[in-house]
N, C-alpha and C positions, 0 to 999 in steps of 0.2 A: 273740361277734364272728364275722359271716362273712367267711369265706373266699374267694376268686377259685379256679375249677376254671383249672389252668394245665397247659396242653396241652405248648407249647414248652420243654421243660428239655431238658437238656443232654440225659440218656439216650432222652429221643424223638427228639430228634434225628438221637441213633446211631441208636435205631431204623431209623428215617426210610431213615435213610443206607444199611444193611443189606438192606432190604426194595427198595431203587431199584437196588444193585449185583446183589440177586437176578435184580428183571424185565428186568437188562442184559444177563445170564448166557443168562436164555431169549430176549430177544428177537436174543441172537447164535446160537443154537443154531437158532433156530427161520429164520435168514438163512441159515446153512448147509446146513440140511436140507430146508427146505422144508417141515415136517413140524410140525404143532401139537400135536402129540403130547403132552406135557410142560405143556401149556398150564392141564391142572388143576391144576397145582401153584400158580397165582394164589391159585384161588378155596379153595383148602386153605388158604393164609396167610394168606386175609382172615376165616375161619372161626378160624382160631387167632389170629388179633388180636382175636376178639370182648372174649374173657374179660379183656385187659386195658383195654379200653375201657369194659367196664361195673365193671373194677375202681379204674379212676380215677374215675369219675362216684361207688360208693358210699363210697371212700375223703374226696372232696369233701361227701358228703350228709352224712357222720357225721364231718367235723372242723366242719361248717357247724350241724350238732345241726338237721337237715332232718327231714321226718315219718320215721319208723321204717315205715310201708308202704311209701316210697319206697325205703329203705333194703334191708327186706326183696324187693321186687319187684329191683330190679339185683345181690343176692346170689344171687336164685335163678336170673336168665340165666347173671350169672356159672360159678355151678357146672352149668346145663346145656350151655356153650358149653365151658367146662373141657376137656373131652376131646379137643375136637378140636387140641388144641395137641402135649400126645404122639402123637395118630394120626398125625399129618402122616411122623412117624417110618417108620410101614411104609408108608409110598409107597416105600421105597423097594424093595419087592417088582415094584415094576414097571420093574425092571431086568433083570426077565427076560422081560419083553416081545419081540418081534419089534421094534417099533419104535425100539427103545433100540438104537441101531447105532454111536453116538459112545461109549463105553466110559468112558472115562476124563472126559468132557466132561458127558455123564447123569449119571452119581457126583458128581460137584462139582455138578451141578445143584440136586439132588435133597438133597444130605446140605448144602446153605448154606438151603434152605427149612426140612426138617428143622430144621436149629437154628436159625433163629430164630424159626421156631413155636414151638418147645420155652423158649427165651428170652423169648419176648411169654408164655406161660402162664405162665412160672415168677417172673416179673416181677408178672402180676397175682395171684399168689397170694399173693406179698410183700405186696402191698399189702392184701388181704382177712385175712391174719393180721395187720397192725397194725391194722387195725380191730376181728378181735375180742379182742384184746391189750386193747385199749383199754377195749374193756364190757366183758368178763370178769377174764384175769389172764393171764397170760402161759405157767403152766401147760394151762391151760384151752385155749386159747387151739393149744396144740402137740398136745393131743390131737385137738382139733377137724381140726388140717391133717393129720393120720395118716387120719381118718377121711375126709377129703374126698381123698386122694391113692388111694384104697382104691375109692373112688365113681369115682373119675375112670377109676384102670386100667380099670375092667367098664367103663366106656361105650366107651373103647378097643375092648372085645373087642366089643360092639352094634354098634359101627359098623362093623369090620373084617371079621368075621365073619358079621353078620346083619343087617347091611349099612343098618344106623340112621341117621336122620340126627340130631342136636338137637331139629328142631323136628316130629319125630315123636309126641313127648307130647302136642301139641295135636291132630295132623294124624290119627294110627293110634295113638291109646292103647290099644283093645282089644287088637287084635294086638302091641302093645309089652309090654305086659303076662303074655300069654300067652307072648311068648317069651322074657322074663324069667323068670320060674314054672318054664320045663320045660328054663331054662340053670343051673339052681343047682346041678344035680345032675350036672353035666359037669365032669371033672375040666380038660379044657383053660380052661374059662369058670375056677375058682381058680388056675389056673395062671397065665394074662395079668392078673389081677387083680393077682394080691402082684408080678408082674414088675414091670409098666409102672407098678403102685403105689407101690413101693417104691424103684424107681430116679427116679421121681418125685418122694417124698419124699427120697432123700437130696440130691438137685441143688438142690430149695429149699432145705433146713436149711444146707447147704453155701454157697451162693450168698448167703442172707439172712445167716451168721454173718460171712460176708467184708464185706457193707458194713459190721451192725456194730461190725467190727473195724473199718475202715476210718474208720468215722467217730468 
């Protein structure tokens, strides 16, 4: 039996609601200032919404029993779009900008994108571990998110550091690859790894045990 892919539930809604109270935030900041400075913090939040959009689409293919290429194809944007949901996190480096002149108003800016970048990834990773919960086992299935939180940190450090975009795999594979090869051996590259990996994984296991308890 299929399914209906259903966009409007309660928690998109919040969503919804969250990400509208953010662009209200900048678009007051940016009335005061005059300054659009701040202004890439959008297209940061609409990079970290990828991964739950293509997490809803393969959660939908796979309760729908949809092709397994299709399946496979929106798992793997998923996990290449993954990262940029923690990145959004060290925007907040750009509070030592020159342009960052509201203090207190930048911080709240900056740290309500943050989390809900971090909340739209953490959200679809819930939903890609009931997926492979479902084909594999539930063991399986916990090891798998350790290893994708782990993947996710290093594309952190690619992006932040060596300045990567997602869709560089297709765009500059050579050069991504070369500069993957000669980051393994950098102790900062394992260092932001197990961080942003680890604090990664304990927010979903955390977050995912609360609903179900909850439920």
């Amino acid at each position: 039996m299929k399914q209906k892919l259903i966009l409007f539930t309660t928690s998109n809604i919040g969503l919804l609601a969250a990400i509208s109270f953010a662009i209200l935030i900048l678009a007051v900041r940016i009335k005061i200032t005059g300054s659009l400075f701040f202004s890439f913090l959008v297209w940061n939040l609409f990079l970290a919404g990828l991964p739950y959009l293509f997490s809803q689409v393969l959660k939908y293919l796979n309760n729908s029993n949809y092709s397994k290429i299709g399946q496979f194809v929106f798992f793997g944007m998923w996990l290449l779009f993954l990262p940029n949901s923690p990145y959004i996190i060290t925007d907040l480096i750009h509070l030592q900008n020159e342009n960052a002149t509201l203090v207190w108003l930048d911080l709240l800016l900056v740290f309500v994108y943050a989390i809900i970048g971090l909340l739209l990834g953490l959200f679809s990773m819930i939903d890609v571990y009931q997926v492979l919960k479902s084909k594999y086992n539930a063991k399986n299935a916990h090891f798998f998110m350790i290893y994708l939180c782990l993947l996710c940190g290093y594309g952190v450090y690619l992006g932040r550091f060596l300045r990567f975009n997602s869709w560089d795999l297709f765009t500059k594979p050579h050069i991504l690859a070369y500069n993957i090869a000669h980051s393994l051996t950098n102790y900062n590259v394992w260092s932001m790894t197990f961080a942003f990996g680890g604090l990664l994984y304990i927010l979903f296991w955390t977050l995912h045990k609360k609903i179900v308890f909850k439920k």
